[in-house]
N, CA, C and O atoms as a Maestro MAE file, in Angstrom:
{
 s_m_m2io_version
 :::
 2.0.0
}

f_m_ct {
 s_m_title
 :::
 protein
 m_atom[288] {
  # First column is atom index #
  i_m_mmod_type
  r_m_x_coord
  r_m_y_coord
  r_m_z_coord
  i_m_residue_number
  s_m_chain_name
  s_m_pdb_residue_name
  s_m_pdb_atom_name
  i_m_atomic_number
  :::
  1 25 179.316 187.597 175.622 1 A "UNK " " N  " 7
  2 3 179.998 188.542 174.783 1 A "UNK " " CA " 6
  3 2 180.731 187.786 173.681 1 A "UNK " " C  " 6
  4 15 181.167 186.655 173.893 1 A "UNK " " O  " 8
  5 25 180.856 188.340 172.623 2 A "UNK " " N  " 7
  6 3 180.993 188.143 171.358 2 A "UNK " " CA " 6
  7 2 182.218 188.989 170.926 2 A "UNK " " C  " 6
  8 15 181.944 190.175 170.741 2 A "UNK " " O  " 8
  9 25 183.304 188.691 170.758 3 A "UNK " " N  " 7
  10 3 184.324 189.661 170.215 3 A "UNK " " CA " 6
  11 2 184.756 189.627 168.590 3 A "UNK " " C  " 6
  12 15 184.501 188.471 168.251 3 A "UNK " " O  " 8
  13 25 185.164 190.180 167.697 4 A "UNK " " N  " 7
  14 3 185.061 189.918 166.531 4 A "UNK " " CA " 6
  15 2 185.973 191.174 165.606 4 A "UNK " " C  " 6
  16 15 185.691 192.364 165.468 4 A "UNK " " O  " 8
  17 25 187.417 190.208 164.934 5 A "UNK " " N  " 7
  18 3 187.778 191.774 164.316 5 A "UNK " " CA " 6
  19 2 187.734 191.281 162.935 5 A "UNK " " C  " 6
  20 15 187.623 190.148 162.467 5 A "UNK " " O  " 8
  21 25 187.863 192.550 162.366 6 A "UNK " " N  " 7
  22 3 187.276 192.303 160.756 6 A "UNK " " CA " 6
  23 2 188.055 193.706 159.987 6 A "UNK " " C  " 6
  24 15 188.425 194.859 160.207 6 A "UNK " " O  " 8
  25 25 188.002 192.893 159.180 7 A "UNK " " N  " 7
  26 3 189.539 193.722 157.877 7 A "UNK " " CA " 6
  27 2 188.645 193.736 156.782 7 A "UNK " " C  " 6
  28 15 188.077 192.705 156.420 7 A "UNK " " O  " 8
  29 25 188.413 195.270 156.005 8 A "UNK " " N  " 7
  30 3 188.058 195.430 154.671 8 A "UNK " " CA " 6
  31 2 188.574 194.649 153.473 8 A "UNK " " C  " 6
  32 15 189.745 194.936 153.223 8 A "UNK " " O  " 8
  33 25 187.988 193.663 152.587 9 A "UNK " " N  " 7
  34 3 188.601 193.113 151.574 9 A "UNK " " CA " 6
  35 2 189.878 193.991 151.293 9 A "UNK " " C  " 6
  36 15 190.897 193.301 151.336 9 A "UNK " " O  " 8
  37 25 190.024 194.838 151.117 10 A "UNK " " N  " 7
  38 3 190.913 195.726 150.666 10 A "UNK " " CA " 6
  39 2 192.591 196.142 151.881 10 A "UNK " " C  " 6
  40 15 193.642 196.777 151.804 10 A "UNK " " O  " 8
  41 25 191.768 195.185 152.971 11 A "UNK " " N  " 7
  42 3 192.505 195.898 154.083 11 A "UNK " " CA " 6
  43 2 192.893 197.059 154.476 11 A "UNK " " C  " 6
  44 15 193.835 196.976 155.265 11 A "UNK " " O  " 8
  45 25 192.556 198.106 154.251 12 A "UNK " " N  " 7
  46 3 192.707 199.288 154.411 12 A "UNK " " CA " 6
  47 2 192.395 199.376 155.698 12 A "UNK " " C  " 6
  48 15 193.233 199.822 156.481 12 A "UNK " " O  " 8
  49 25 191.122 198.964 156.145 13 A "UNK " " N  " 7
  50 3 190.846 199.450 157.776 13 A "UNK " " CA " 6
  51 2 190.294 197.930 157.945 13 A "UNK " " C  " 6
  52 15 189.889 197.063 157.171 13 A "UNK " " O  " 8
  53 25 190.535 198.076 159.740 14 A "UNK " " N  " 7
  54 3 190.360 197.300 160.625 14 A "UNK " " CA " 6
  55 2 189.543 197.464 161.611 14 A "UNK " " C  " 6
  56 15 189.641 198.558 162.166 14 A "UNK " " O  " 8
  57 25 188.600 196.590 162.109 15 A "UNK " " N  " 7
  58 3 187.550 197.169 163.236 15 A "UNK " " CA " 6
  59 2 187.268 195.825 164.139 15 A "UNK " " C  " 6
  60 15 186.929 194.752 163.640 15 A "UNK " " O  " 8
  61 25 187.446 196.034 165.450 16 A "UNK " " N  " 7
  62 3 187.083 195.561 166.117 16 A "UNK " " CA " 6
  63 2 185.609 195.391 166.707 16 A "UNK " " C  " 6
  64 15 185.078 196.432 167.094 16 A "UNK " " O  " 8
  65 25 184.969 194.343 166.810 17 A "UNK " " N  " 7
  66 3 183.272 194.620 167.207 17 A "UNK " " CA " 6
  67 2 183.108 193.394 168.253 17 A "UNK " " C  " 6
  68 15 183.380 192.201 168.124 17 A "UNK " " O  " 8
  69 25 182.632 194.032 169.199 18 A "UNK " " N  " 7
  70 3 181.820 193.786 170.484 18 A "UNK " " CA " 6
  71 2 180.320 193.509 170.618 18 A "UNK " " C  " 6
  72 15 179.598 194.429 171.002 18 A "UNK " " O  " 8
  73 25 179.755 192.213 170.306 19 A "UNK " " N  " 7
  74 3 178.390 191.639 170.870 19 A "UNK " " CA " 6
  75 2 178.265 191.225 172.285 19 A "UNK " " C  " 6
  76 15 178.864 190.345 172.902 19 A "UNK " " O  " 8
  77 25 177.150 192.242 172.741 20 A "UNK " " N  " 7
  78 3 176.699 191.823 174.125 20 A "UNK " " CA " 6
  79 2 175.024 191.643 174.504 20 A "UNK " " C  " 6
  80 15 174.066 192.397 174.676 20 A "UNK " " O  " 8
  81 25 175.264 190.296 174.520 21 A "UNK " " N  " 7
  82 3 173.320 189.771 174.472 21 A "UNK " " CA " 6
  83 2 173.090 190.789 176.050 21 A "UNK " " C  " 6
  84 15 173.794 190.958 177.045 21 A "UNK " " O  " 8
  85 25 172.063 191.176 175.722 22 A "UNK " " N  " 7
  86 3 171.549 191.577 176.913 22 A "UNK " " CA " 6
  87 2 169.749 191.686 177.201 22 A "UNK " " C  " 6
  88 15 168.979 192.646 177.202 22 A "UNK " " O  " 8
  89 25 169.564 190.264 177.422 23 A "UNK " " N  " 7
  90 3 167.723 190.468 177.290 23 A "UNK " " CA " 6
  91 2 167.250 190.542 176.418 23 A "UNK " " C  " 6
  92 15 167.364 189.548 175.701 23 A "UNK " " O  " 8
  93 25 166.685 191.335 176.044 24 A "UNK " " N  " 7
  94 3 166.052 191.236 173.917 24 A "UNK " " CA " 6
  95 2 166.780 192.517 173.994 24 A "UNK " " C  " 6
  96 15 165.977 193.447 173.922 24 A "UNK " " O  " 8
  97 25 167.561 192.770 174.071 25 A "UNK " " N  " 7
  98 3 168.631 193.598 173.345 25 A "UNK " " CA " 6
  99 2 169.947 192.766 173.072 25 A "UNK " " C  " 6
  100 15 170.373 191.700 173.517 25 A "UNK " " O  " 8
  101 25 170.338 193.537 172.308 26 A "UNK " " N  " 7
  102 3 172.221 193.344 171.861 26 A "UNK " " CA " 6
  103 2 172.756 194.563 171.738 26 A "UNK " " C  " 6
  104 15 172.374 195.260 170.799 26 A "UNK " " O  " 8
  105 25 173.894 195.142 172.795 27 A "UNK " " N  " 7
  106 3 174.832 195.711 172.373 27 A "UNK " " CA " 6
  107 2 176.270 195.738 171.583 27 A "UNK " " C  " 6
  108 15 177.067 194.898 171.999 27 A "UNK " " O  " 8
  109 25 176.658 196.444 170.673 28 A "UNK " " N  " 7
  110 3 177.594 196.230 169.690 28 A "UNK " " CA " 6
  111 2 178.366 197.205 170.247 28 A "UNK " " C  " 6
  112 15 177.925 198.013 171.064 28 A "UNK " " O  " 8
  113 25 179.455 197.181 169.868 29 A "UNK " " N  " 7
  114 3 180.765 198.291 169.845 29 A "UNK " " CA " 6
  115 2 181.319 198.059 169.072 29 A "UNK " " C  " 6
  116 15 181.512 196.862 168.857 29 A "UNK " " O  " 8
  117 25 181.919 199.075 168.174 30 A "UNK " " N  " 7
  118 3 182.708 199.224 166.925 30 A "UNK " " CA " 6
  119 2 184.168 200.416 167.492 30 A "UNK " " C  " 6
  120 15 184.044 201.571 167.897 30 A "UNK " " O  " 8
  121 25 185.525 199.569 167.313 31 A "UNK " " N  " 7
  122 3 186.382 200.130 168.125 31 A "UNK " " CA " 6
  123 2 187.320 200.430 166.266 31 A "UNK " " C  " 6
  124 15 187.248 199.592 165.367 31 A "UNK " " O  " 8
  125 25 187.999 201.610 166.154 32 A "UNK " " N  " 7
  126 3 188.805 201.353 165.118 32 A "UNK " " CA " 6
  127 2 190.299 201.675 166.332 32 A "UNK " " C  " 6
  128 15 190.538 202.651 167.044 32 A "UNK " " O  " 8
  129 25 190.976 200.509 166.148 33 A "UNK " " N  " 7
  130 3 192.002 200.850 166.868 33 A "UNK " " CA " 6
  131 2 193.233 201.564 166.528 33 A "UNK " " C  " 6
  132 15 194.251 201.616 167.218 33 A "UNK " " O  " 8
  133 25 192.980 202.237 165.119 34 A "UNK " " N  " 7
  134 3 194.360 203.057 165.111 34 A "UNK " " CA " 6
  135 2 194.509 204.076 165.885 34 A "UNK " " C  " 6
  136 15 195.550 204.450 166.427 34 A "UNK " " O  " 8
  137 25 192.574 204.924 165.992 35 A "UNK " " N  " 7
  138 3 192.662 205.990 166.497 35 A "UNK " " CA " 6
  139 2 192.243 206.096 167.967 35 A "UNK " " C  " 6
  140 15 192.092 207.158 168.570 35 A "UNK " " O  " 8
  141 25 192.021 204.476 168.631 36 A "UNK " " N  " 7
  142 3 190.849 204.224 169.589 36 A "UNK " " CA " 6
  143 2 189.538 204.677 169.412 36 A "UNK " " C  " 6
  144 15 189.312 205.271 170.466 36 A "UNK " " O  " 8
  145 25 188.550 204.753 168.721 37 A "UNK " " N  " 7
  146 3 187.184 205.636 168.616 37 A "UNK " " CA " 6
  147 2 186.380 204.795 168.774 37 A "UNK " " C  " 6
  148 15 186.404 203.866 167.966 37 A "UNK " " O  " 8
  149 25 185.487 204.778 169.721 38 A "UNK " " N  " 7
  150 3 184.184 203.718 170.013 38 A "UNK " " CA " 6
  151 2 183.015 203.931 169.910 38 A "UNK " " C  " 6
  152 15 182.331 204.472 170.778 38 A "UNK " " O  " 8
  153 25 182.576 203.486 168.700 39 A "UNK " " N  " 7
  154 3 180.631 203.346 168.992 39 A "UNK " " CA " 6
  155 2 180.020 202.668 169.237 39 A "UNK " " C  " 6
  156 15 180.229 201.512 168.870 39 A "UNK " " O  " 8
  157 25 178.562 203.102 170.240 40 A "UNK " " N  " 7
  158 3 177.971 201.970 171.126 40 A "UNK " " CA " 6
  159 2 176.633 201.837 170.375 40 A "UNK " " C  " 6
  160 15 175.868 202.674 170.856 40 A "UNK " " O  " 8
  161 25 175.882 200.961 169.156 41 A "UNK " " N  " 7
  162 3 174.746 200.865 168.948 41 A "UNK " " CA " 6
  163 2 173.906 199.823 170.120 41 A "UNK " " C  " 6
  164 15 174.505 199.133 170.946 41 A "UNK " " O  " 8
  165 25 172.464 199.887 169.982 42 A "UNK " " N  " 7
  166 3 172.083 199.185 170.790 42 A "UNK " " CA " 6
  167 2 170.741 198.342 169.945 42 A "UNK " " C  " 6
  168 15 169.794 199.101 169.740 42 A "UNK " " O  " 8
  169 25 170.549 196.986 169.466 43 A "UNK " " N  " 7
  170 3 169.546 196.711 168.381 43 A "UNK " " CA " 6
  171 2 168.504 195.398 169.261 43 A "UNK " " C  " 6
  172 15 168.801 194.930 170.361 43 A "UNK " " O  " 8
  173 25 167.397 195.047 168.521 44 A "UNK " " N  " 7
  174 3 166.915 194.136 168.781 44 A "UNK " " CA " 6
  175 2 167.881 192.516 168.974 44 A "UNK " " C  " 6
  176 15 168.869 192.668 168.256 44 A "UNK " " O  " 8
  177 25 167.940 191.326 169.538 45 A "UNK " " N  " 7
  178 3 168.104 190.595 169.569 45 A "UNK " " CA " 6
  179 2 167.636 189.830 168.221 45 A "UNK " " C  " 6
  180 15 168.490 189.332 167.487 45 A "UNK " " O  " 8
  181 25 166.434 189.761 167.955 46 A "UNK " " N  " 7
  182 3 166.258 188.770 166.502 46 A "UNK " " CA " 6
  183 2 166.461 189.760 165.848 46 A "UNK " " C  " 6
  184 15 165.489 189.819 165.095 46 A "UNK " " O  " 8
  185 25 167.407 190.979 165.549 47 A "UNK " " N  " 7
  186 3 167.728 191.180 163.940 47 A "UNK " " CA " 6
  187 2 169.203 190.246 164.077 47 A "UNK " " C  " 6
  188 15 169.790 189.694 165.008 47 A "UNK " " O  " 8
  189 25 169.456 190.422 162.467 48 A "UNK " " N  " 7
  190 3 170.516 189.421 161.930 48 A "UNK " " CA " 6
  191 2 171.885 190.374 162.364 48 A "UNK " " C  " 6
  192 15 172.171 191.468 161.876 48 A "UNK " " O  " 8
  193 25 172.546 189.726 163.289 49 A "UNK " " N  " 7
  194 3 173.977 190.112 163.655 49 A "UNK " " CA " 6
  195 2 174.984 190.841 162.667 49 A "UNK " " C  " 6
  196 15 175.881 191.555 163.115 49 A "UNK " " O  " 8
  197 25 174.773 190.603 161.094 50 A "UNK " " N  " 7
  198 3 175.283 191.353 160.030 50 A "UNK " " CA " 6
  199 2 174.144 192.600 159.906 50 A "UNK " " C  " 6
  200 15 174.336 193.277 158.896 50 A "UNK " " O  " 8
  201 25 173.417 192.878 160.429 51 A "UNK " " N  " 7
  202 3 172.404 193.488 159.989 51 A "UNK " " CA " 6
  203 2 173.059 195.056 161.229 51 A "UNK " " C  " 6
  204 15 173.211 196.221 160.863 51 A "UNK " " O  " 8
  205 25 173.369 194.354 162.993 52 A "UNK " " N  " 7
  206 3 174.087 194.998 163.481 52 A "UNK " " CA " 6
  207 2 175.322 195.521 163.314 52 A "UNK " " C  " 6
  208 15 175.578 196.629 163.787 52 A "UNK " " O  " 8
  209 25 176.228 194.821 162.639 53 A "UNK " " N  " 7
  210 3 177.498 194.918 162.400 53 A "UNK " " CA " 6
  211 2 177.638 196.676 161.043 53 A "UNK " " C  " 6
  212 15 178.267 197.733 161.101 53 A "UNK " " O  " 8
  213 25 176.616 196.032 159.985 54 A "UNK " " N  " 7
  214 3 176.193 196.902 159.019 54 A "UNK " " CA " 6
  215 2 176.536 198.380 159.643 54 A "UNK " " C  " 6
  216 15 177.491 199.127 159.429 54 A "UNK " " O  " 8
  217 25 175.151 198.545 160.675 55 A "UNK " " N  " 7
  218 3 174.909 200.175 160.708 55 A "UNK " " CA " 6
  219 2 175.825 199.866 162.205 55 A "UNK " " C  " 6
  220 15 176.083 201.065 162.310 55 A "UNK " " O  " 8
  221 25 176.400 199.363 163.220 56 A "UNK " " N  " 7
  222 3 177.869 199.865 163.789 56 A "UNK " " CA " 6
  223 2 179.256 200.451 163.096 56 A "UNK " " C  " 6
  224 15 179.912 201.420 163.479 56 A "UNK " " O  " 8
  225 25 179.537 199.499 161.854 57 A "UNK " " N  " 7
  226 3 180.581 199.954 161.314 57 A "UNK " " CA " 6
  227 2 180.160 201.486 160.513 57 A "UNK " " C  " 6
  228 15 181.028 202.305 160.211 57 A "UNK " " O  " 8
  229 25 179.103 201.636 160.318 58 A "UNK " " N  " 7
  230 3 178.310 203.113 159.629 58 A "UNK " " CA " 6
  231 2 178.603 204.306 160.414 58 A "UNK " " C  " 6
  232 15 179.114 205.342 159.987 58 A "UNK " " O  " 8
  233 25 178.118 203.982 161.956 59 A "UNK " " N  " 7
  234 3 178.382 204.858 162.649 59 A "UNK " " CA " 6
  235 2 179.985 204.871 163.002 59 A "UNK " " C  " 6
  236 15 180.570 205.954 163.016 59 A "UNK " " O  " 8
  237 25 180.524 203.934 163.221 60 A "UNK " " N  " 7
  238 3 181.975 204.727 163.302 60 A "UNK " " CA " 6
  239 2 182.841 205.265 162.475 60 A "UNK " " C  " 6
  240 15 183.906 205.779 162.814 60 A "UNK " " O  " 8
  241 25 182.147 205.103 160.642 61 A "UNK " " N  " 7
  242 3 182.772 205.851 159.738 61 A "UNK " " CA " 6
  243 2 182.594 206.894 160.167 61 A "UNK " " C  " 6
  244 15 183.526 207.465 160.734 61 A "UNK " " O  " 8
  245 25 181.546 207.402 160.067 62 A "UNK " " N  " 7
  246 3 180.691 208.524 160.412 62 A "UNK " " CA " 6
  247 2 181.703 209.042 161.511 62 A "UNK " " C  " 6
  248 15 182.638 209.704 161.059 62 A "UNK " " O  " 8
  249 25 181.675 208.869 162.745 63 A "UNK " " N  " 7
  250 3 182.481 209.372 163.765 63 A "UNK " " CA " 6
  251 2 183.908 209.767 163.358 63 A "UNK " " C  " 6
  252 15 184.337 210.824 163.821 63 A "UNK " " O  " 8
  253 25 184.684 209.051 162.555 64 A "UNK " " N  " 7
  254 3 185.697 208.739 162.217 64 A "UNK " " CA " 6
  255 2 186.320 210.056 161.479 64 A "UNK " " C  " 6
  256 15 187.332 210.738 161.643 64 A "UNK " " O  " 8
  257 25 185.008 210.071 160.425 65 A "UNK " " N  " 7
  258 3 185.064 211.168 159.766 65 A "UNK " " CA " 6
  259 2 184.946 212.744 160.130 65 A "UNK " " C  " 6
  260 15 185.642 213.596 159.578 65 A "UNK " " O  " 8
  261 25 184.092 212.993 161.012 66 A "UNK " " N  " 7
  262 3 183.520 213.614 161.502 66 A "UNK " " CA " 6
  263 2 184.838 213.831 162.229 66 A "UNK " " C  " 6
  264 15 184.884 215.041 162.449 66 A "UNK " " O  " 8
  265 25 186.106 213.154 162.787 67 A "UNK " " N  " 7
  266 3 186.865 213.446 163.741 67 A "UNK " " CA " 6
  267 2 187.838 214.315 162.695 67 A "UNK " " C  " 6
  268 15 188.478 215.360 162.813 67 A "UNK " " O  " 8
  269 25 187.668 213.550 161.832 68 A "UNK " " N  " 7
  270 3 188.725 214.088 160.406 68 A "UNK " " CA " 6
  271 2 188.550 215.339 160.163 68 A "UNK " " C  " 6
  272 15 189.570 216.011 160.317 68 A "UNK " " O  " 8
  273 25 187.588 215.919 159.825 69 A "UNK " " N  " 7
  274 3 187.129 216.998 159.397 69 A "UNK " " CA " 6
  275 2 187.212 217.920 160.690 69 A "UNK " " C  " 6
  276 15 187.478 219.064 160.322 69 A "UNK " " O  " 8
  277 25 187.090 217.841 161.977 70 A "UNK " " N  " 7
  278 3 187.159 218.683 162.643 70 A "UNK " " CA " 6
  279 2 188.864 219.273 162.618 70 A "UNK " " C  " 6
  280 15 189.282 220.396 162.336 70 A "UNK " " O  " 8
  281 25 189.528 218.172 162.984 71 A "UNK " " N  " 7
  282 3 191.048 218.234 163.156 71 A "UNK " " CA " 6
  283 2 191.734 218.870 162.069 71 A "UNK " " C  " 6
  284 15 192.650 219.644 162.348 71 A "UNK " " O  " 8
  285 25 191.400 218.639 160.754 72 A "UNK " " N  " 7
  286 3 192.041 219.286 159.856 72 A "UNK " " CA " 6
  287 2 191.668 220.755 159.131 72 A "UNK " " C  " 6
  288 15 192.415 221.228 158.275 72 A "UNK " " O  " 8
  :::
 }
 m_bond[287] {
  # First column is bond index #
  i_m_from
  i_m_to
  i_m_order
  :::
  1 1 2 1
  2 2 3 1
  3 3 4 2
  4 3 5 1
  5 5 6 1
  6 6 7 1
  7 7 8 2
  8 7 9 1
  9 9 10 1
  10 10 11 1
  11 11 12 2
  12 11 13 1
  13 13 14 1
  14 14 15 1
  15 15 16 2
  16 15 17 1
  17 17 18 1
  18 18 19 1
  19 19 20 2
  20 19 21 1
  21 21 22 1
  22 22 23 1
  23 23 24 2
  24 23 25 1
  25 25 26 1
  26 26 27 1
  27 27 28 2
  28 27 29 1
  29 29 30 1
  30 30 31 1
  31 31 32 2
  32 31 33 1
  33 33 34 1
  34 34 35 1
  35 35 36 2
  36 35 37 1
  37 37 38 1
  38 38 39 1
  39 39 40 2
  40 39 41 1
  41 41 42 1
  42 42 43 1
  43 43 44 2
  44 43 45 1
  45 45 46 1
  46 46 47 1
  47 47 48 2
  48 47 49 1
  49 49 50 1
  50 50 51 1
  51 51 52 2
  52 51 53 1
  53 53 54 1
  54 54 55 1
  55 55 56 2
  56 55 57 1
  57 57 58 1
  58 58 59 1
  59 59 60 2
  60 59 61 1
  61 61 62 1
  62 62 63 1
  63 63 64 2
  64 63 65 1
  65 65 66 1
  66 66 67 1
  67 67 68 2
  68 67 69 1
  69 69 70 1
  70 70 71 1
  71 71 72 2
  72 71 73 1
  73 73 74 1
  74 74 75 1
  75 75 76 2
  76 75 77 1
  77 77 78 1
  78 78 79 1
  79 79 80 2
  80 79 81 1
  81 81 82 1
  82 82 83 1
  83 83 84 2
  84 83 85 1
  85 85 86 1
  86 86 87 1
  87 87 88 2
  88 87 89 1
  89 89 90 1
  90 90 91 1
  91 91 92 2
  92 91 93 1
  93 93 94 1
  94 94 95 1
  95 95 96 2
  96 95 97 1
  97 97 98 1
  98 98 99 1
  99 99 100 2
  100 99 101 1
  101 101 102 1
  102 102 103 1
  103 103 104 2
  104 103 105 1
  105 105 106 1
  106 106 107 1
  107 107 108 2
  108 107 109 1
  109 109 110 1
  110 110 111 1
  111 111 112 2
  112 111 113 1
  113 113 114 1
  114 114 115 1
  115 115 116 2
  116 115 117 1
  117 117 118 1
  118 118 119 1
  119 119 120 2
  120 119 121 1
  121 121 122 1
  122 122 123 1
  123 123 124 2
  124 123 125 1
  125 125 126 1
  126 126 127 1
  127 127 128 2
  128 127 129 1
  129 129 130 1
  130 130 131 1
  131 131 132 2
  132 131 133 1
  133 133 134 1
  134 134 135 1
  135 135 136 2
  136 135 137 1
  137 137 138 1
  138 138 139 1
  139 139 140 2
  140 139 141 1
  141 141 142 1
  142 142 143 1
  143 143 144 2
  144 143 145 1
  145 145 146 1
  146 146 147 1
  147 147 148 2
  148 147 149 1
  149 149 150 1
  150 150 151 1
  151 151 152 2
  152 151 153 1
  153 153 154 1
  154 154 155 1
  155 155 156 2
  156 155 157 1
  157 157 158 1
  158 158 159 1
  159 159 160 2
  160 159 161 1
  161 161 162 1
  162 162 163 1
  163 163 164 2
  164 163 165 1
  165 165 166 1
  166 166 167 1
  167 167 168 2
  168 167 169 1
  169 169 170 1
  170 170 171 1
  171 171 172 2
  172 171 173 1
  173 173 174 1
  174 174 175 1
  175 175 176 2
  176 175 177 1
  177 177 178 1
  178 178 179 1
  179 179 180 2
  180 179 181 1
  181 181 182 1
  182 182 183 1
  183 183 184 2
  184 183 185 1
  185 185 186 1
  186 186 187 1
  187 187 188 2
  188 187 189 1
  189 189 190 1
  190 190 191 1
  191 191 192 2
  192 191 193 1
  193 193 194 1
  194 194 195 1
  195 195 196 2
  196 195 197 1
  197 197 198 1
  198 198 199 1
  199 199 200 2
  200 199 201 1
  201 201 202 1
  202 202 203 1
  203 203 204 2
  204 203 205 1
  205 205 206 1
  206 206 207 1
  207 207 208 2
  208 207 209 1
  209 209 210 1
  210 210 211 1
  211 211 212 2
  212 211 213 1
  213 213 214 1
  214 214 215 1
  215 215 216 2
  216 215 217 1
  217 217 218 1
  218 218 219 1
  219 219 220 2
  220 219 221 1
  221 221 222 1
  222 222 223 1
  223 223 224 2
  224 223 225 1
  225 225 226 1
  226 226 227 1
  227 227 228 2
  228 227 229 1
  229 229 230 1
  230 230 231 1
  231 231 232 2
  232 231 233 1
  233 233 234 1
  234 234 235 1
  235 235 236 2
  236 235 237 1
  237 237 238 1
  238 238 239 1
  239 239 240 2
  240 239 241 1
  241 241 242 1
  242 242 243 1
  243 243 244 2
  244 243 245 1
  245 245 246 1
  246 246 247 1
  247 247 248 2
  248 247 249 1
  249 249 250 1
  250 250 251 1
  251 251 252 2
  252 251 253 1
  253 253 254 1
  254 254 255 1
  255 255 256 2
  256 255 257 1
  257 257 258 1
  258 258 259 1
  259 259 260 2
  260 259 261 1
  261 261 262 1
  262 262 263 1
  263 263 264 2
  264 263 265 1
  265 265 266 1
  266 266 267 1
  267 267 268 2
  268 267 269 1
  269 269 270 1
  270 270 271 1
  271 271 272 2
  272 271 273 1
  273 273 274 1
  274 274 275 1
  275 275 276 2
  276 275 277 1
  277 277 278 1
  278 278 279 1
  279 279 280 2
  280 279 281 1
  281 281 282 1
  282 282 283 1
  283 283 284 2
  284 283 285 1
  285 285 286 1
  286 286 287 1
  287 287 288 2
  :::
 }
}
């Protein structure tokens, strides 16, 4: 396992991400911890780890948003 947090140039948001080799897979988790919200992608092993990171942090905008819009 692979732990990894990462701040927008801008710092605005913060995300925590989770690599877990597993066989010719890799699981990722994308945690934003202000609100706790977790997404679990699941990708090939030889794609490029930015390539995972990419569409994890995608999906937890997505979620993020999606939480936004319901609540308000």
């Amino acid at each position: 396992m692979v732990a990894v947090s990462r701040a927008t140039p801008d710092a605005r948001e913060t995300f925590l991400l989770e690599f877990w080799a597993c066989g010719n897979s890799v699981r990722v988790a994308a945690l934003d911890p202000r609100t706790n919200t977790e997404v679990i992608i699941v990708g090939p092993a030889s794609c490029d780890p930015a390539g995972l990171e990419r569409v994890a942090l995608a999906k937890l905008r997505r979620a993020l948003s999606r939480a936004a819009r319901t609540a308000g």
